[in-house]
C-alpha positions in Angstrom: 21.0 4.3 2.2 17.4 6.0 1.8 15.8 7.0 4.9 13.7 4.0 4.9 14.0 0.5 4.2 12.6 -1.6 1.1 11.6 -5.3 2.1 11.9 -8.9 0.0 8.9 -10.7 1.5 8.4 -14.9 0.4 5.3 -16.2 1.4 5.6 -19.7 1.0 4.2 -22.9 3.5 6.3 -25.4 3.0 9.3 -24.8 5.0 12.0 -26.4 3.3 11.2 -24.3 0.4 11.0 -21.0 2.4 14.3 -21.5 3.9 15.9 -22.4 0.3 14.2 -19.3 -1.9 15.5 -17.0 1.9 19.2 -18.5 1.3 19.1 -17.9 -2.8 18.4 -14.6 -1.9 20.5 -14.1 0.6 23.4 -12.0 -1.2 20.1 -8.9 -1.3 19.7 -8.9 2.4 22.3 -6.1 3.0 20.5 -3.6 1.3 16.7 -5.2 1.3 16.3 -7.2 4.4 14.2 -10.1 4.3 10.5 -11.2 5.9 9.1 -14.4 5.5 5.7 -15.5 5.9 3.8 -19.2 6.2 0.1 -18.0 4.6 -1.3 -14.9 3.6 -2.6 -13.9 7.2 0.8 -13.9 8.5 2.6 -12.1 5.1 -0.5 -9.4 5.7 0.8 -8.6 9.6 4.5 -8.4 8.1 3.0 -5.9 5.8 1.4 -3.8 8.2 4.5 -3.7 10.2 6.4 -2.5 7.0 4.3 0.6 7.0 3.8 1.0 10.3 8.1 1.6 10.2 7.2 3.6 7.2 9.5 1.1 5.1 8.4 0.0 1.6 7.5 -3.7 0.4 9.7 -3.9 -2.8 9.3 -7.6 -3.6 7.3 -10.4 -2.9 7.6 -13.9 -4.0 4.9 -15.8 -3.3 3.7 -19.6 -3.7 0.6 -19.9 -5.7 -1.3 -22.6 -3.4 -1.1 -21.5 0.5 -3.4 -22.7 3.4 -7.0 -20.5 3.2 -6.1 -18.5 -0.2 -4.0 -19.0 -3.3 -1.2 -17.1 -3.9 -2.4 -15.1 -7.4 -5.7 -14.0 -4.8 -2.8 -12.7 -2.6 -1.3 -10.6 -5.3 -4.3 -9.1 -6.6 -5.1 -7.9 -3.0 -1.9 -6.5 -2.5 -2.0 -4.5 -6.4 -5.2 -2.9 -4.8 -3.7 -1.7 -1.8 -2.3 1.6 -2.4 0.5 1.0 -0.2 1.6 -2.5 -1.5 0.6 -1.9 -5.2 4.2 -0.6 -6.4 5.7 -3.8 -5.0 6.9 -6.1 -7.7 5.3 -9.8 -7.4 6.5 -13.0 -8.4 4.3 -16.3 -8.6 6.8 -19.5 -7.5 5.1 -22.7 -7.9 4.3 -25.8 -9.5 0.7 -26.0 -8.8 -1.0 -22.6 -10.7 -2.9 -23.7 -13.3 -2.8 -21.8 -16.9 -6.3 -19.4 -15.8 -4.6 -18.9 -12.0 -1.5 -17.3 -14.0 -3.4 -15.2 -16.6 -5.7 -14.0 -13.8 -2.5 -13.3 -11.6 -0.9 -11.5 -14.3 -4.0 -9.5 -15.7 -4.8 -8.5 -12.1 -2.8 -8.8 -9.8 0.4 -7.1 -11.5 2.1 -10.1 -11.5 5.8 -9.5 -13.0 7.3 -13.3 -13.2 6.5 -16.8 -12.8 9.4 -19.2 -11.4 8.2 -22.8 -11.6 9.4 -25.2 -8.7 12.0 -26.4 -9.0 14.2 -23.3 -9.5 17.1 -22.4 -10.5 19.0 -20.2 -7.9 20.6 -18.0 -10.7 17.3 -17.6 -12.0 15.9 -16.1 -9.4 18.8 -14.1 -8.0 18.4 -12.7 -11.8 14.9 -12.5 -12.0 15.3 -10.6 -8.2 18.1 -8.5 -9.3 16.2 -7.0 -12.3 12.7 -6.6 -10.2 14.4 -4.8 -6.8 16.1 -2.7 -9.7 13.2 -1.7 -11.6 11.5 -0.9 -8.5 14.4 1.1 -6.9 14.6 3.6 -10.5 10.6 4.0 -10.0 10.3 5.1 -6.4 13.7 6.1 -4.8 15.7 9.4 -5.2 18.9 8.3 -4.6 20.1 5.4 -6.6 23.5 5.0 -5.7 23.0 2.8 -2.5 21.8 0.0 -4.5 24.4 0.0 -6.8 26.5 -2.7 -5.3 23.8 -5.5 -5.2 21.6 -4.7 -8.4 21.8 -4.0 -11.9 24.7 -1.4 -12.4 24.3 -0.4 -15.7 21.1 0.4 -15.8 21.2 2.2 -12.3 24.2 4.2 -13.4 22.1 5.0 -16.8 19.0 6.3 -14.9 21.2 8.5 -12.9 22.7 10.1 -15.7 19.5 10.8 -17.3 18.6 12.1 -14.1 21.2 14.9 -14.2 
C-alpha cells in the first residue's frame, strides 16, 4: 500500500448508530482503517492525529445534528482546512432540514446525503464510489485499492495513466 494511510472517519452521537454505520463499513477497514468520533471536538483530535502520522482523511460520514455543532457546520470547517478539504463528506441523518443540506452542499463540499434509516448496500456503494474517487485524485499508485473499490474505473485511470 501507499506510504501512508487514508482514514474513514463517522462522527455520529448516538452509539447504536455509530457502531451499525462502523460494521456496514467494515469490509473497507483493510485498506482504510476506521476512526470514530461522538461530536465534533472529538472527530477534530482524530483529525489532528491523522496528520500528525502524516496519513490522509479520505471520508467522513457525519450526522447532521451533534452535541454543540451541526454536522453541515462540521463539514464546512473541514472544506476550509487545507489539509481536510480533499476528504469526501457525507451528511447521514434524519434531522437536516432542506437550507442545512443546501448550505452543506454549497459550502461545505458535501458529496452525499444518506437519510436514517439506511440501507447497508447503499452506503457500502455510496463509500465504495467516494474512497474511489478520492484514491484516482490524490494517490500515485492505484493498484492497492483495487481489491476493495471500484475496479473498473481504477483499472481505467491506470491505463490512461500510462
Amino acid at each position: 500500500m501507499s506510504e501512508s494511510k487514508i482514514y474513514i472517519l463517522i462522527v455520529e452521537d448516538e452509539p447504536n448508530v455509530l457502531t451499525s454505520v462502523a460494521r456496514d463499513l467494515e469490509i473497507f477497514e483493510d485498506v482504510f482503517p476506521i476512526e470514530i468520533a461522538e461530536s465534533a471536538e472529538d472527530a477534530r483530535e482524530v483529525i489532528q492525529e491523522i496528520h500528525e502520522n502524516e496519513d490522509k482523511l479520505g471520508l467522513v460520514i457525519c450526522d447532521h445534528i451533534l452535541p454543540g455543532t451541526y454536522g453541515a457546520d462540521f463539514l464546512i470547517e473541514l472544506q476550509k482546512d487545507e489539509e481536510t478539504k480533499s476528504a469526501m463528506n457525507v451528511l447521514l441523518t434524519g434531522q437536516a432540514g432542506l437550507d442545512d443540506t443546501i448550505k452543506a452542499i454549497n459550502e461545505g463540499g458535501l458529496k452525499h446525503f444518506i437519510a436514517k434509516p439506511w440501507q447497508k448496500d447503499e452506503l457500502i456503494e455510496i463509500a465504495k464510489k467516494l474512497l474511489t474517487d478520492f484514491v484516482i485524485e490524490n494517490e500515485k499508485d492505484l493498484l492497492p485499492f483495487m481489491r476493495v473499490l471500484d475496479q473498473e474505473r481504477i483499472a481505467e485511470e491506470v491505463r490512461n495513466r500510462s
